[in-house]
DSSP file (Angstrom, degrees, kcal/mol; ACC not computed):
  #  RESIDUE AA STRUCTURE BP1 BP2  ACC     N-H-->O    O-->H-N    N-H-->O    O-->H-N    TCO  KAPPA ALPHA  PHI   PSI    X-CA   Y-CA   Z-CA
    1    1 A X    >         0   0    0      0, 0.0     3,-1.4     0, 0.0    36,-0.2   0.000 360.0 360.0 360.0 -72.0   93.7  117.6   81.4
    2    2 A X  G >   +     0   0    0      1,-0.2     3,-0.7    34,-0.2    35,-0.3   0.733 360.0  65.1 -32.4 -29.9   95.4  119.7   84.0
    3    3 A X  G >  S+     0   0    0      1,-0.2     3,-2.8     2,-0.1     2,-0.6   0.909  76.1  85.6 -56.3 -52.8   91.5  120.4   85.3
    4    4 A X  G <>  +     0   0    0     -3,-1.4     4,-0.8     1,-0.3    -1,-0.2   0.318  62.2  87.8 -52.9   0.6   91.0  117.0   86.2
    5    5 A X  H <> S+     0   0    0     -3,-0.7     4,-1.7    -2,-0.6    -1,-0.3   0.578  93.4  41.2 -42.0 -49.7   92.5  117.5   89.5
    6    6 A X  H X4 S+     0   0    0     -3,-2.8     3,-2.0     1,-0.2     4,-0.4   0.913 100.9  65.4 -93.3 -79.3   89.2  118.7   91.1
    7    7 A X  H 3> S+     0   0    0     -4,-0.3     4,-3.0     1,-0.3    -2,-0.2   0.603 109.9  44.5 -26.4 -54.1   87.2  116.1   89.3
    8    8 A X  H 3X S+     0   0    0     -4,-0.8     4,-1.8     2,-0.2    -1,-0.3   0.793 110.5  58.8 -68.5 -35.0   89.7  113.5   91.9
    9    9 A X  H XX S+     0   0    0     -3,-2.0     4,-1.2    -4,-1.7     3,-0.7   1.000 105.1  41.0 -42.2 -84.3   89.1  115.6   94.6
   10   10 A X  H >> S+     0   0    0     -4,-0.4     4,-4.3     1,-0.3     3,-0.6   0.814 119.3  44.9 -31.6 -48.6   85.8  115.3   94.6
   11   11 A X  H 3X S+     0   0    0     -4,-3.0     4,-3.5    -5,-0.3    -1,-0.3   0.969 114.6  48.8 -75.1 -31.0   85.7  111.3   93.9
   12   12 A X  H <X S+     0   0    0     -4,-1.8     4,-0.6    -3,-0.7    -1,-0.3   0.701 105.3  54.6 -84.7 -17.7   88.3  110.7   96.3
   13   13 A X  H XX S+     0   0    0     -4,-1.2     4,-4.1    -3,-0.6     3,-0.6   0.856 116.2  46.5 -97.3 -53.9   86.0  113.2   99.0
   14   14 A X  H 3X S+     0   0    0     -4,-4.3     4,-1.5     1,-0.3    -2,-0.2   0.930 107.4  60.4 -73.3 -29.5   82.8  110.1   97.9
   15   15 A X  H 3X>S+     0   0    0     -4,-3.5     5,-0.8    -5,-0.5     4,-0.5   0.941 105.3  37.1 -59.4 -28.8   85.3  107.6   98.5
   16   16 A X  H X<5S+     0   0    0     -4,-0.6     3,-1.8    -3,-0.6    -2,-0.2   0.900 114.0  59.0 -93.5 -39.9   85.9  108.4  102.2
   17   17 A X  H 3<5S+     0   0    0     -4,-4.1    -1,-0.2     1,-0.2    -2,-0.2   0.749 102.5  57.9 -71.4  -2.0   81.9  109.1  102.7
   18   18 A X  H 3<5S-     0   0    0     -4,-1.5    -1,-0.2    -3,-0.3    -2,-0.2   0.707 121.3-112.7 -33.4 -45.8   81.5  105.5  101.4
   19   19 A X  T <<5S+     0   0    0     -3,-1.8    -3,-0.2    -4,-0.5    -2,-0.1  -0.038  70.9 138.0  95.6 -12.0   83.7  104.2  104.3
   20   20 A X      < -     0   0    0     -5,-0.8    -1,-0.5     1,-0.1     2,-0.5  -0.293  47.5-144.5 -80.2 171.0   86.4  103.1  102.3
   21   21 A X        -     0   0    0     -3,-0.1    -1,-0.1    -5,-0.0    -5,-0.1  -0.878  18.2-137.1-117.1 119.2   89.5  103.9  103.7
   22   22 A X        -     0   0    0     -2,-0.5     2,-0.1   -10,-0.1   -10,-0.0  -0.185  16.8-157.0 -85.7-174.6   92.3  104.9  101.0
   23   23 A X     >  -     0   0    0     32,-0.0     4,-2.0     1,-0.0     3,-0.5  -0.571  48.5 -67.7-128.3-153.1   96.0  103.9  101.0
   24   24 A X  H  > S+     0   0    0      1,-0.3     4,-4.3     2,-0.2     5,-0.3   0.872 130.6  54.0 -81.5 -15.9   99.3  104.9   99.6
   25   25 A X  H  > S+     0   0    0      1,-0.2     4,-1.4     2,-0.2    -1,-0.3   0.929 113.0  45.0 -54.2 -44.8   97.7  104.0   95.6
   26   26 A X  H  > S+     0   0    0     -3,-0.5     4,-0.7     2,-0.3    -1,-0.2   0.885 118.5  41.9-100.4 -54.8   94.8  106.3   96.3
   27   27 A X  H >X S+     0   0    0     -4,-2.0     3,-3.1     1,-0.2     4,-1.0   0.964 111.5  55.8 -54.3 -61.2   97.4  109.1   97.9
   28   28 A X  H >X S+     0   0    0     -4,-4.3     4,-1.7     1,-0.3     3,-0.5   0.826 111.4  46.8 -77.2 -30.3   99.8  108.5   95.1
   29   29 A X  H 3X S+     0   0    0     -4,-1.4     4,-1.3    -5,-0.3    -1,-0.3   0.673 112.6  42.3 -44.2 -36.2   96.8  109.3   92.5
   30   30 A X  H <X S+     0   0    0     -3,-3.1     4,-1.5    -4,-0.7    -1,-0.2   0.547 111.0  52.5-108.9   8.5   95.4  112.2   93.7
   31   31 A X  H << S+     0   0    0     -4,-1.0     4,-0.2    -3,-0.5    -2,-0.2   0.809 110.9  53.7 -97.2 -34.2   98.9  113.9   94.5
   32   32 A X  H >X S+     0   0    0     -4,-1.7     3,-2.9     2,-0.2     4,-1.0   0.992 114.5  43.8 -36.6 -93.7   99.7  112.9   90.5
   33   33 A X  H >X S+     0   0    0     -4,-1.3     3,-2.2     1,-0.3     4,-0.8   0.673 108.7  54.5  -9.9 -97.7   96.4  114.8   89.9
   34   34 A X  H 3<>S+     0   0    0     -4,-1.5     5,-3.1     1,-0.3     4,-0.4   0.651 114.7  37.1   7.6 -48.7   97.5  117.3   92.2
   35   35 A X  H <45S+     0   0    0     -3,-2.9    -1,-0.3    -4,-0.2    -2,-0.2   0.795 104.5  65.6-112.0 -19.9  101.0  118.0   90.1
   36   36 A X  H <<5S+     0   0    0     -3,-2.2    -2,-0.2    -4,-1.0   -34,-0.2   0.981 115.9  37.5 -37.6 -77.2   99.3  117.5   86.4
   37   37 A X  T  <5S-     0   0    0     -4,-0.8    -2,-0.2   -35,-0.3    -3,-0.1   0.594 120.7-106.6 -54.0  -4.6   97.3  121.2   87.9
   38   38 A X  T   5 +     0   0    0     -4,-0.4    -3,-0.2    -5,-0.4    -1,-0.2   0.987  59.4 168.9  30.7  74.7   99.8  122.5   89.4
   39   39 A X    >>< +     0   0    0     -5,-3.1     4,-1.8    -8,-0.2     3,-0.6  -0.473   6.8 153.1 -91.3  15.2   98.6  121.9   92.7
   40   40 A X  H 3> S+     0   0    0     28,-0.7     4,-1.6     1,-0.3     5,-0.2   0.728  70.6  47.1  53.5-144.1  101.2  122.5   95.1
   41   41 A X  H 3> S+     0   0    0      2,-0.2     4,-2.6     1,-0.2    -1,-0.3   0.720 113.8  48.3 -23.3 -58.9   99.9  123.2   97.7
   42   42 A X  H <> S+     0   0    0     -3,-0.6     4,-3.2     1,-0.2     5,-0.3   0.926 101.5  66.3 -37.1 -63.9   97.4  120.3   97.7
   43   43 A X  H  X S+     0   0    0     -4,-1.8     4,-0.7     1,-0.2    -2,-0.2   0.773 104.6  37.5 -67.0 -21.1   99.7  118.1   96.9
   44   44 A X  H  X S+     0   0    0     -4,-1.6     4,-2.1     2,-0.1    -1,-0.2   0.832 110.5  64.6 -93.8 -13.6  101.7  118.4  100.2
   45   45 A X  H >X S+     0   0    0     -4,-2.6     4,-1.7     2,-0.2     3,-0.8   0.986 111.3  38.8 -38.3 -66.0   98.2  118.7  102.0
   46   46 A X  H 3X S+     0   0    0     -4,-3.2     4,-0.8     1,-0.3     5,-0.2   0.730 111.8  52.0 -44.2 -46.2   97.8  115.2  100.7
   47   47 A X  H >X S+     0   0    0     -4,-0.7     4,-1.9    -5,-0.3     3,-0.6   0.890 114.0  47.9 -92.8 -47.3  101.2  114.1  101.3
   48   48 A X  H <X S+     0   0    0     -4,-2.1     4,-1.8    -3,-0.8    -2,-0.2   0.756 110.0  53.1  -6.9 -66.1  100.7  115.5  105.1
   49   49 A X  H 3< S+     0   0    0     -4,-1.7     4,-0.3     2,-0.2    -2,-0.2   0.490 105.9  50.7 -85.0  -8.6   97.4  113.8  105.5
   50   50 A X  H <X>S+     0   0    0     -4,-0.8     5,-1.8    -3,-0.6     4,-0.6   0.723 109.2  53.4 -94.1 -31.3   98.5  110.2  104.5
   51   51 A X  H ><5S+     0   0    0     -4,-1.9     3,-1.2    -5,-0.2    -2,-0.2   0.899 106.9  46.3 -59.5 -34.5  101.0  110.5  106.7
   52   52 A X  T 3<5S+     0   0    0     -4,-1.8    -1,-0.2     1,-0.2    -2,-0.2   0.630 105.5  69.8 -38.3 -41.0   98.8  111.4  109.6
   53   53 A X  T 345S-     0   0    0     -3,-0.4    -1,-0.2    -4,-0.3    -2,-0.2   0.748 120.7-113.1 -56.8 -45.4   97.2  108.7  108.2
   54   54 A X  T <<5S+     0   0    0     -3,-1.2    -3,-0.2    -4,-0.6    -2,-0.1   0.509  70.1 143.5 105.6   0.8   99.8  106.3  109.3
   55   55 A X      < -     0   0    0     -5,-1.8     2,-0.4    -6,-0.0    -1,-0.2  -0.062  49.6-127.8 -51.8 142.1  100.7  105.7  105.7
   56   56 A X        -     0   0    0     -3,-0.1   -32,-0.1    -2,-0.0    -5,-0.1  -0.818  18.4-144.6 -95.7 103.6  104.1  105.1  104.2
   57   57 A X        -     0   0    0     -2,-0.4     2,-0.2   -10,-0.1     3,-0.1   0.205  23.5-173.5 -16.9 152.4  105.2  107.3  101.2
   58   58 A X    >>  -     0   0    0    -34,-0.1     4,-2.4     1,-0.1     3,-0.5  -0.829  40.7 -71.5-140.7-161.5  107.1  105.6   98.7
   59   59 A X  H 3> S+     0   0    0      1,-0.2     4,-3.9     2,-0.2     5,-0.3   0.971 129.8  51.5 -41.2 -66.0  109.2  106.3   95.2
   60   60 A X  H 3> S+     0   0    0      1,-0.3     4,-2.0     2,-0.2    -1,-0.2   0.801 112.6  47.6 -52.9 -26.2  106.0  107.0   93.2
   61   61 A X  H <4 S+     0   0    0     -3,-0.5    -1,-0.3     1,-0.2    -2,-0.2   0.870 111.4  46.4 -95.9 -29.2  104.8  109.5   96.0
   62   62 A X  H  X S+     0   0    0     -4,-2.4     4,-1.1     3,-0.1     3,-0.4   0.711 110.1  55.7 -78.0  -5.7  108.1  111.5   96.4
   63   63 A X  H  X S+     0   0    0     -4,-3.9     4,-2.4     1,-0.3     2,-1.0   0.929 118.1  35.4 -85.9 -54.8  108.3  111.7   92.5
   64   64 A X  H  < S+     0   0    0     -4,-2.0    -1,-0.3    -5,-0.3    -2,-0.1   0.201 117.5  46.4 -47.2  18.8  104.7  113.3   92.5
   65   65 A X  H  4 S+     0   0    0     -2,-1.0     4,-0.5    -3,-0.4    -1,-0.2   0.478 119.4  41.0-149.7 -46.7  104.9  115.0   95.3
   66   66 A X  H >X S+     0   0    0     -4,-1.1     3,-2.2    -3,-0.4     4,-0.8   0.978 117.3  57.2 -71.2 -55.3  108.9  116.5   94.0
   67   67 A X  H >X S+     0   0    0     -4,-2.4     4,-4.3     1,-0.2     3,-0.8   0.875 105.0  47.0 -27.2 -59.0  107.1  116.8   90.3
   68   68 A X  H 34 S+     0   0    0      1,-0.3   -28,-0.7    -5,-0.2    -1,-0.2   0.402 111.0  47.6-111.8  22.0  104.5  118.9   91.5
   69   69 A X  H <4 S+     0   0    0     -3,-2.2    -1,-0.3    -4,-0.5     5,-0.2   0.294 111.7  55.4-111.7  13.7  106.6  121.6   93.5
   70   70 A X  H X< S+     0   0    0     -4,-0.8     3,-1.8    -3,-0.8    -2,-0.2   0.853 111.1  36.3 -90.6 -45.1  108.7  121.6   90.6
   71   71 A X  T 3< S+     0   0    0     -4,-4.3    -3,-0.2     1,-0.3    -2,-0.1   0.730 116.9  59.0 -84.9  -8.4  105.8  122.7   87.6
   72   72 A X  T 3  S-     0   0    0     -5,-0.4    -1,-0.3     2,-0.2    -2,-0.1   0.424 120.0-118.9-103.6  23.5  104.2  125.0   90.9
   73   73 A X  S X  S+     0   0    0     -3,-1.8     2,-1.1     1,-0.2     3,-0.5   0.528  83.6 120.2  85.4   3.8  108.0  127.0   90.8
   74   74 A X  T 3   +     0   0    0     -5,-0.2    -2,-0.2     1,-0.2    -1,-0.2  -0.842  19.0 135.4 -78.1  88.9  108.5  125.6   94.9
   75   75 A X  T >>  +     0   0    0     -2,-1.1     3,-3.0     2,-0.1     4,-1.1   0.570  63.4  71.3 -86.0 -24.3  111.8  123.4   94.3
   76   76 A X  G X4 S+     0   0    0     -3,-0.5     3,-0.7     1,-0.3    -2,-0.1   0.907 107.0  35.5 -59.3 -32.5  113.1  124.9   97.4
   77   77 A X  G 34 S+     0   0    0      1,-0.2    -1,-0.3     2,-0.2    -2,-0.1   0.405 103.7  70.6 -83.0   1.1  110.5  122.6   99.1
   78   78 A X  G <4        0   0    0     -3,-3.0    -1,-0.2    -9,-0.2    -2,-0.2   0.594 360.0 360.0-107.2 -32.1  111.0  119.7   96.5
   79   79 A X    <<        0   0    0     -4,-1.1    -2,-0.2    -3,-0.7    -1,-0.2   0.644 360.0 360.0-100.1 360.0  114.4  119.4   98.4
């Protein structure tokens, strides 16, 4: 389960060479992913790059995003 993290990577990497362009569902999905592996790190890459993006974050993306610096032992960055 936790594995499946790279498996989203990857589809979310054929999504963008498609053309589609994602938004904050797509972010909030793979940053989820991200914090099921305990993914970190990733997961504020992610959180970074949708902002860059031009994105807004919402609830669902600061609870993933707080979620998965809590199970990778980061809370100081969760606050």
């Amino acid at each position: 389960k936790g594995g499946q993290w790279e498996k989203a990577l990857e589809l979310f990497d054929e999504f963008q060479r498609r053309g589609l362009e994602p938004d904050i569902i797509t972010y909030n999905a793979l940053i989820s992913a991200c914090e099921k592996g305990a993914q970190w790190e990733k997961a504020l890459q992610l959180f970074d790059e949708l902002q860059q993006r031009g994105l807004e974050p919402d609830i669902i993306t600061y609870s993933a995003l707080i979620s998965a610096c809590e199970k990778g032992g980061q809370w100081e960055k969760a606050l």
